[in-house]
C-alpha positions as CSV (number, residue, x, y, z in Angstrom):
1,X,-1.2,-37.3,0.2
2,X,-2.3,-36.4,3.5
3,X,-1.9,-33.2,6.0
4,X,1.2,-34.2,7.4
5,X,2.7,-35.1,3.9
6,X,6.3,-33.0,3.9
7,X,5.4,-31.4,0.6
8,X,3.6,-28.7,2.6
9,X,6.6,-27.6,3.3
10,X,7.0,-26.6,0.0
11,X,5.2,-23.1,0.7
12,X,8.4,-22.0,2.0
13,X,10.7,-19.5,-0.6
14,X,8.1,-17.0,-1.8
15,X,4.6,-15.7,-1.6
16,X,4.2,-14.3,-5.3
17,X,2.4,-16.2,-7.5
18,X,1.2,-13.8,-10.1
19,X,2.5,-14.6,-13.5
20,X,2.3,-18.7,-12.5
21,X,1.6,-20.8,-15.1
22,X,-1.7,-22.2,-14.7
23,X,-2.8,-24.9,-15.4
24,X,-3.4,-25.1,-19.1
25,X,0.2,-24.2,-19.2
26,X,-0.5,-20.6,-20.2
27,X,0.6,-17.5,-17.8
28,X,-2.2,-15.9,-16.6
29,X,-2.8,-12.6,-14.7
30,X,-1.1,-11.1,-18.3
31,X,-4.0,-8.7,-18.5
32,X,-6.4,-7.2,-16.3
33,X,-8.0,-5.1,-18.5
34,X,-11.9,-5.9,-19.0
35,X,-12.8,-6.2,-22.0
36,X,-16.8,-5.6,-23.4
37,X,-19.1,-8.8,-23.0
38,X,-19.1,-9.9,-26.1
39,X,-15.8,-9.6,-27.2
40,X,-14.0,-12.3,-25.0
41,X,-10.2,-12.3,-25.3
42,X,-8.7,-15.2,-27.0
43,X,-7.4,-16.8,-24.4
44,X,-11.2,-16.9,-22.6
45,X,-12.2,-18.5,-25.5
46,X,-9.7,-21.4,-25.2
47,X,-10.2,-22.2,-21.9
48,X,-14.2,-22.8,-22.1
49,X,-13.5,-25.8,-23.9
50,X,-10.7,-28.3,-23.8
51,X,-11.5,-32.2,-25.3
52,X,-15.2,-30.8,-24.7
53,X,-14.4,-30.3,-20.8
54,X,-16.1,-26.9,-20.0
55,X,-13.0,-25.7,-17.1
56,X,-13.6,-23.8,-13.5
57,X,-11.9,-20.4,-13.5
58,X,-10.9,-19.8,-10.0
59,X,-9.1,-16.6,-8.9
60,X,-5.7,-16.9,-7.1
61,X,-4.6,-13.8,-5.0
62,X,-1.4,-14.3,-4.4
63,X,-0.8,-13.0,-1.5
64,X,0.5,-15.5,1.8
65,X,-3.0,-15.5,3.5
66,X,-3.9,-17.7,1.1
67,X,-0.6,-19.9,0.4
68,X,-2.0,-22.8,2.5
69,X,-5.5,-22.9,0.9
70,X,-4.1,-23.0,-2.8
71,X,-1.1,-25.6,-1.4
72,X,-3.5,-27.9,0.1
73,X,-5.8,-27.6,-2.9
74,X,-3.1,-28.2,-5.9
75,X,-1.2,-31.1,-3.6
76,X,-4.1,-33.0,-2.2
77,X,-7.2,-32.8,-5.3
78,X,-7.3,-33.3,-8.8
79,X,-7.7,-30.4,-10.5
80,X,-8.1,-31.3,-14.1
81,X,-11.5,-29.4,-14.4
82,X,-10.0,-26.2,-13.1
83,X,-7.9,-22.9,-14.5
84,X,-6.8,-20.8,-12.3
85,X,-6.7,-17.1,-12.5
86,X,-4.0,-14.5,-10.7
87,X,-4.3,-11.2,-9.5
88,X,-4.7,-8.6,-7.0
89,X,-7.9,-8.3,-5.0
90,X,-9.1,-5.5,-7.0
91,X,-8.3,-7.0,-10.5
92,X,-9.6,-10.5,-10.0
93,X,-13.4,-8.5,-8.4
94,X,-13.6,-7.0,-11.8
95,X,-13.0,-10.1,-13.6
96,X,-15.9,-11.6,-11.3
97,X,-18.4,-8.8,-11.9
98,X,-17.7,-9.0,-15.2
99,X,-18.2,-12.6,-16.1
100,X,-14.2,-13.6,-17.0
101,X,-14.3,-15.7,-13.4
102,X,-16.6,-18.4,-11.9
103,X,-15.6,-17.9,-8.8
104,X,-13.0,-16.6,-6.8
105,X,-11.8,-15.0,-3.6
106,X,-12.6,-11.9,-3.6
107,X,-13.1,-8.7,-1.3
108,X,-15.9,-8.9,1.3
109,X,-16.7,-5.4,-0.5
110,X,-17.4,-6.6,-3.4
111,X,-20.2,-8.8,-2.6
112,X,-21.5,-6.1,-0.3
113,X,-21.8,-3.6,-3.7
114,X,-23.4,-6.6,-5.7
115,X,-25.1,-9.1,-4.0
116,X,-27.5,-9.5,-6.9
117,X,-24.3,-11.1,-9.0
118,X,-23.2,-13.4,-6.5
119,X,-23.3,-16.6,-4.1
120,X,-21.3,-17.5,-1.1
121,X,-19.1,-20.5,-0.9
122,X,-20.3,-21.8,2.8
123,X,-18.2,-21.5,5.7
124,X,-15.1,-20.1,4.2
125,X,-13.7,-16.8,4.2
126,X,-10.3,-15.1,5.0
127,X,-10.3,-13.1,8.1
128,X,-7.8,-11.9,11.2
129,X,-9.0,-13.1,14.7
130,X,-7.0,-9.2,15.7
131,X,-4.0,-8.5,14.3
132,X,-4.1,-9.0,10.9
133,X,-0.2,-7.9,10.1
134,X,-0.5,-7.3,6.3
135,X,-3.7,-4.2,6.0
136,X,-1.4,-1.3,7.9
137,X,-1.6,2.4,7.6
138,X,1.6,3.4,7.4
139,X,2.5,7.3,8.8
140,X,4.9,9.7,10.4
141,X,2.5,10.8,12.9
142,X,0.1,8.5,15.1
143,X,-3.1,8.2,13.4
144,X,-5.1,10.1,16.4
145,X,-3.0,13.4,15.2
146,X,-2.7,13.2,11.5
147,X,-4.1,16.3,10.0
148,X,-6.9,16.2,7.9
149,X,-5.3,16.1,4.5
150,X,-5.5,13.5,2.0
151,X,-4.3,9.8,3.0
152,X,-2.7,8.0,-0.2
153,X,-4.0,4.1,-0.3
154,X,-3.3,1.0,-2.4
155,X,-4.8,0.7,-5.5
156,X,-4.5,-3.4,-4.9
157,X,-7.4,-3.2,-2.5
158,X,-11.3,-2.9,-2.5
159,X,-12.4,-3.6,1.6
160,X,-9.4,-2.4,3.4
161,X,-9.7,1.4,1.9
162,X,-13.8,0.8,2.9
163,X,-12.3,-0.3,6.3
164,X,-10.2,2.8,6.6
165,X,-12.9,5.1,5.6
166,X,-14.8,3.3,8.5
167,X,-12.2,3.3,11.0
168,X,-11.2,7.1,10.3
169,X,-14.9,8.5,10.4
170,X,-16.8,6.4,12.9
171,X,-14.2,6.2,15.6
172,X,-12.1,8.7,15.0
173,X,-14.5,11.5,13.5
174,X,-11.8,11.7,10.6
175,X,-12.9,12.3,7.1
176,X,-9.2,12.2,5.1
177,X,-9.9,11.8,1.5
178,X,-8.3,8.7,0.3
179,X,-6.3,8.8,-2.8
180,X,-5.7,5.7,-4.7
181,X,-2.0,5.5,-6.0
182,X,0.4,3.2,-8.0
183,X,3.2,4.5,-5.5
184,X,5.4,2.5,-3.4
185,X,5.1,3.1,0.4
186,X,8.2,5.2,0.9
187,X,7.4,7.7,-2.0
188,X,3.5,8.4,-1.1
189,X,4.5,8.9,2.5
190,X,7.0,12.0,1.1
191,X,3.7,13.4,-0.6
192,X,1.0,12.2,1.8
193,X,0.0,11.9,5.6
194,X,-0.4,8.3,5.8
195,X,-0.7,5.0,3.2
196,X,-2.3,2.0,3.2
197,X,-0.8,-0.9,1.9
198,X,-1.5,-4.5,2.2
199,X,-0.5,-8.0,1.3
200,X,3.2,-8.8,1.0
201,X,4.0,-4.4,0.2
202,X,2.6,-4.1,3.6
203,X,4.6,-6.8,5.3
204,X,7.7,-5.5,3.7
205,X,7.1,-2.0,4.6
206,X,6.7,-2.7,7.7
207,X,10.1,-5.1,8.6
208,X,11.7,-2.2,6.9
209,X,10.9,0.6,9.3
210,X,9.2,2.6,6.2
211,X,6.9,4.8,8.5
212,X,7.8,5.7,12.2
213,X,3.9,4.5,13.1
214,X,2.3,1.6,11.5
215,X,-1.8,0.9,12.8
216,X,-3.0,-2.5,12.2
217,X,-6.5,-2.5,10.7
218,X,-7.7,-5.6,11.5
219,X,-6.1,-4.8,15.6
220,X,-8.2,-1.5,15.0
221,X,-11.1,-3.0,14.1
222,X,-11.2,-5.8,16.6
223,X,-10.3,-3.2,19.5
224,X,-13.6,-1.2,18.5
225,X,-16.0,-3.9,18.0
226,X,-14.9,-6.7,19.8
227,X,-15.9,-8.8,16.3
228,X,-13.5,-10.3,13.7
229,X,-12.7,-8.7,10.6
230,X,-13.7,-10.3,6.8
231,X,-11.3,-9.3,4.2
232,X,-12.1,-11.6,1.6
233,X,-15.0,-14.0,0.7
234,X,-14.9,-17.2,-1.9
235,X,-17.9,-15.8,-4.3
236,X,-19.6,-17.4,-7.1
237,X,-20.9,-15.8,-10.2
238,X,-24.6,-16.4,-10.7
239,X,-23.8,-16.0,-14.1
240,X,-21.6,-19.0,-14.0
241,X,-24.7,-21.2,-12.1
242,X,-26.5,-22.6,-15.5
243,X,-23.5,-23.9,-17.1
244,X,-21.4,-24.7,-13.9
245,X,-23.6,-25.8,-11.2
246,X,-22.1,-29.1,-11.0
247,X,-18.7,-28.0,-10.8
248,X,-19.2,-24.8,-8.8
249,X,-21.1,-26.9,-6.0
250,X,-18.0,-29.7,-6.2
251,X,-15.2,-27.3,-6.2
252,X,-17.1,-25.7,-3.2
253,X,-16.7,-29.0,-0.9
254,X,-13.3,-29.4,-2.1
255,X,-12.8,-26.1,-0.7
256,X,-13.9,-27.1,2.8
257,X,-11.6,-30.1,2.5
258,X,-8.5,-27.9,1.7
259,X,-9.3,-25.4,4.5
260,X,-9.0,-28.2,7.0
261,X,-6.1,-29.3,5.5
262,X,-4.6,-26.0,5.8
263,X,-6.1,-25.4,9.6
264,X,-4.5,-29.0,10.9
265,X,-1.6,-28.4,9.3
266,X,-1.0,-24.6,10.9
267,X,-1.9,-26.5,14.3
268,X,1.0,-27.9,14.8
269,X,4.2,-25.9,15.8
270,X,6.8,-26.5,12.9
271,X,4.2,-25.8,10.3
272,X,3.8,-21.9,11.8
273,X,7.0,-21.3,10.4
274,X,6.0,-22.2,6.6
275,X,6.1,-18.7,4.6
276,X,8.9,-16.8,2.5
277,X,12.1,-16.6,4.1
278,X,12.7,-13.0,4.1
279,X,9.6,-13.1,6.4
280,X,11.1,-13.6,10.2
281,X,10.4,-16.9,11.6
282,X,8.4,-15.1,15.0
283,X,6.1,-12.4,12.3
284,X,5.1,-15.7,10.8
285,X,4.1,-17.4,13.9
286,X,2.3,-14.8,14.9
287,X,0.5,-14.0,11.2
288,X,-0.3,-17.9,11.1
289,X,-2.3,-17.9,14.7
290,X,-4.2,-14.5,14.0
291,X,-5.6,-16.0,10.3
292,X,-8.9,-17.4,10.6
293,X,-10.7,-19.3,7.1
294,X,-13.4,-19.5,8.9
295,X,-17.5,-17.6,8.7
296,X,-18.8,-18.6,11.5
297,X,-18.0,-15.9,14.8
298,X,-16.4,-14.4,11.7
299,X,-19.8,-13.6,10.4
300,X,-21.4,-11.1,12.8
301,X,-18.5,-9.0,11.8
302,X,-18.8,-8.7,8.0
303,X,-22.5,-8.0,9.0
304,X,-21.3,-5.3,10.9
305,X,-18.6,-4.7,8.7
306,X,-21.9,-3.8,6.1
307,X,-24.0,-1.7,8.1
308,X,-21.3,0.7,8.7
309,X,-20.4,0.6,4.9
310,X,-23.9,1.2,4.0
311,X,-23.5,4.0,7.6
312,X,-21.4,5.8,5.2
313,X,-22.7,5.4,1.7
314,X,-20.1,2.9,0.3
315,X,-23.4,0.4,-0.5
316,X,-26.6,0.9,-1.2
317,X,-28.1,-1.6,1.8
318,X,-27.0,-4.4,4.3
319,X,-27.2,-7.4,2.5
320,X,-28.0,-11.1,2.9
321,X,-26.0,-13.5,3.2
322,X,-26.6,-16.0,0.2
323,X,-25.1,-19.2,0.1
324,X,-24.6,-21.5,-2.7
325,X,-26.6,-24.4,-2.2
326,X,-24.8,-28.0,-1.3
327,X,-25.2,-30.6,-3.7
């Protein structure tokens, strides 16, 4: 099948993917507890071996940032060798840390606390150009003049509540405590000055008038540094290099290949409009042109993006980027 095949039309009718079966036929995403080291849940177990095939497990987000990078990969490559894994940002970092994913995307944070654990796909991330339409701080007051009490934020998230922090201290001379909380936008706006909430909660909040002011973070971000913002980078587990090598550097180029895909094919006008329906045709125009799967320009800002994390104590130093090496 190729880019202009009408099955990428198929995206259209929902952005949630947690709970899809993957693709040993199991759901996944059941359980996002960690469990100790040694002690891998059965269904880890099963999936290192199947007919003596050791299989990739690659974290899905399911969010509609990365709809077109999972379409292009599951309609245009084989993916035999592959399980993948759902779950929110936060969830699939601790699976990665931990050793229950090979590689995944995950929060730009996340490699920034632990760049010891991890590689770098190459040239891939998930960033917002400006605008990035689904990391908003929802409030009843415009940021500039909310008081100084606590701001309630997703617990979904790992880099947008480090980009708040960022945003609130640096350029605002804010220092809000941030809360996490299991909330939905409406309710922690009744008990706090302001929420953060991102992916599809964030898009919804937002079409439904939930807070009289709504701040884009990426816009934010882009207005004071002139540089794009990285949300979320494809890592690799180091831990995963001796066994997977092969496979991890493969899966890598197919990467690449699906990203053009999903670039050519959000080129061209009628393609703009894929997404969930309840999403209006003109926010997904807009949300398509503002996504960038690119690290190249996109780079100097999750360099920057670092040093003012490790500015305010969220890592411990500014760290290299590492890529994994091309086969």
């Amino acid at each position: 099948m190729t880019s202009e095949d009408p099955s990428f039309a198929d995206m259209n009718g929902g952005s949630e993917l947690r709970g899809a079966a993957d693709r040993t036929g199991r759901k996944s995403g059941q359980d996002g507890r960690d469990r100790p080291r040694g002690r891998p849940r059965s269904e880890d177990r099963d999936v290192r071996a199947r007919g003596g095939e050791t299989l990739l497990r690659v974290g899905r987000i399911p969010y509609a940032n990365l709809l077109p990078i999972y379409h292009a990969l599951t309609a245009h490559f084989p993916l035999d060798h592959v399980r993948f894994v759902d779950g929110a940002p936060s969830e699939l970092n601790r699976k990665l840390r931990g050793g229950r994913l090979d590689v995944s995307p995950s929060s730009s944070i996340e490699y920034g606390k632990n760049p010891d654990l991890y590689l770098l796909c190459p040239d891939i991330s998930v960033s917002s150009r400006s605008k990035v339409m689904s990391v908003l701080l929802l409030s009843n007051e415009p940021v500039e003049r909310l008081s100084d009490d606590p701001i309630a934020v997703t617990g979904a998230s790992d880099t947008s509540v480090v980009l708040l922090e960022i945003l609130l201290r640096e350029y605002l001379g804010k220092r809000n405590r941030l809360v996490r909380t299991a909330s939905p936008p409406a309710e922690a706006l009744r008990r706090y000055v302001a929420y953060l909430a991102i992916g599809d909660e964030a898009i919804r909040a937002s079409l439904d008038g939930t807070a009289k002011h709504v701040t884009d973070l990426g816009e934010w971000w882009r207005r004071e540094t002139g540089t794009p913002f990285v949300f979320a980078l494809w890592i690799v587990s180091r831990e995963a290099l001796p066994a997977r090598r092969d496979a991890l550097r493969s899966f890598a180029r197919t990467l690449l290949s699906a990203k053009r895909i999903a670039r050519d094919s959000l080129s061209r006008p009628e393609h703009l409009r894929i997404g969930p329906a309840w999403i209006p045709e003109e926010y997904r125009t807009a949300y398509w042109r503002n996504l960038s799967y690119d690290l190249a320009e996109e780079a100097e800002g999750l360099l920057r993006f670092f040093r003012l994390a490790h500015k305010i104590g969220r890592i411990a130093s500014v760290p290299p980027l590492r890529f994994l090496e091309p086969g």
